[in-house]
C-alpha positions, 0 to 999 in steps of 0.5 A: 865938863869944862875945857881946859888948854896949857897956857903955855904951849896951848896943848888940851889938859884934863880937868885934875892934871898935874902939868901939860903932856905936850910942853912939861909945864908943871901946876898944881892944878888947871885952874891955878894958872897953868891952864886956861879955857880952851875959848883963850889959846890955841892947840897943843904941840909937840915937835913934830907938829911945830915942824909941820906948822912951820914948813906951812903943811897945815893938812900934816899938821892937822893929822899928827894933831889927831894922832896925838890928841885921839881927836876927830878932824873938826877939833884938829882943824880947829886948834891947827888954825888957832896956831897959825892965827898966832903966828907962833910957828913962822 
C-alpha cells in the first residue's frame, strides 16, 4: 500500500482522502497534488506538536506524534527528525 504525507504540513494521509486532518488543506484526491510520497516530506503537525518542535523538546514532540498519528516510536522518531531536518519549526 502506498504511503502518502500532505504536501503541505507533512502530516500522513490515507490512500482516498479528501484533505489533510492535521493542516485542513483540501484535494480531491492524494495523488492530484495535495499529497505526496511519504520518501519526499516530513511528518505531520498540529500545534501542539509545532509548539514542542520549536522549544527543541524532540522526545515531547516524538510522544504527542504517536498520540495523534496511533504510531509506534520508530515511525514517530522518524517524522520527528524529518521535521527538524527541514528546519521548519526554528
Amino acid at each position: 500500500m502506498p504511503s502518502l504525507i500532505c504536501s503541505h504540513c507533512g502530516a500522513p494521509i490515507a490512500v482516498g482522502a479528501s484533505g489533510c486532518g492535521f493542516c485542513g488543506t483540501a484535494f480531491s484526491s492524494p495523488s492530484a497534488g495535495g499529497a505526496v510520497d511519504a520518501g519526499s516530506s516530513a511528518g505531520g503537525v498540529d500545534a501542539e506538536l509545532a509548539a514542542l518542535l520549536r522549544r527543541g523538546d524532540q522526545l515531547g514532540a516524538m510522544k504527542r506524534y504517536r498520540i495523534v498519528h496511533g504510531v509506534g516510536l520508530k515511525e514517530a522518531k522518524d517524522a520527528v527528525e524529518q521535521l527538524v531536518r527541514a528546519g521548519r519549526f526554528r
